[in-house]
Steps between C-alpha positions, in 0.01 A plus 500: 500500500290285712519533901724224662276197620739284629794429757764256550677434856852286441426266795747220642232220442169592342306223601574610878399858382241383319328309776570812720329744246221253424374531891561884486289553210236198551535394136713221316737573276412461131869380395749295707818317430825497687649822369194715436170566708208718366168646692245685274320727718113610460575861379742361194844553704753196446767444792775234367743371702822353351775280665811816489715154425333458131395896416696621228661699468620456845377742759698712714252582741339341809161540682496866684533749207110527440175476608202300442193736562151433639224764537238469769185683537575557896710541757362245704545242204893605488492374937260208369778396231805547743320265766421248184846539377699515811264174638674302206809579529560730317853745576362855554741756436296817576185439766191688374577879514302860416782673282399785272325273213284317733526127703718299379732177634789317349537124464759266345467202227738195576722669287536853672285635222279790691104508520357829575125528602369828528207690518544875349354724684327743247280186345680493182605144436747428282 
């Protein structure tokens, strides 16, 4: 079996998310329409978003019950990111923090779906 490459968020309106992930990530998406929104990243890793009005079959769940994950080589670039993040806008759940792992903060999408940032501590990036 192949490693997962790919994630879909059921948004309310993916064009809104869309927009909103397009200036997080500094890239266009490579697929739009009203129901569906789709960013190719540089390492091969597809996040869709898809309207949770149209996904079938119909999802029970809302934004909250996982994470989207980014590694950073520091723990100065986790308080650079938080200042970036929290300068647009952004809802931060958890302001940057040392826990046992390393730095890491906690930001929200315009659908509650969390965004951790962390820097582990050890050097191993996942």
């Amino acid at each position: 079996m192949t490693p997962p490459n790919f994630i879909i968020l059921y948004v309310d309106k993916p064009e809104h998310s869309g927009a909103f992930y397009s200036a997080l990530l500094g890239r266009e998406p490579v697929e739009t329409s009203p129901t569906f929104v789709l960013f190719v990243l540089d390492n091969g890793f597809k996040l869709g978003l898809w309207s949770r009005h149209t996904v079938e079959p119909a999802a029970a769940a809302a934004g909250g019950g996982a994470e989207i994950v980014f590694a950073l080589g520091t723990p100065k670039a986790v308080d650079v990111t938080h200042a970036d993040w929290a300068g647009r806008g952004l809802e931060i759940l958890q302001k940057p923090t040392d826990m046992d792992f390393g730095r890491t903060f906690v930001a929200l999408d315009p659908d509650n779906h969390r965004l951790r940032v962390y820097w582990l501590s050890d050097g191993e990036q996942e």
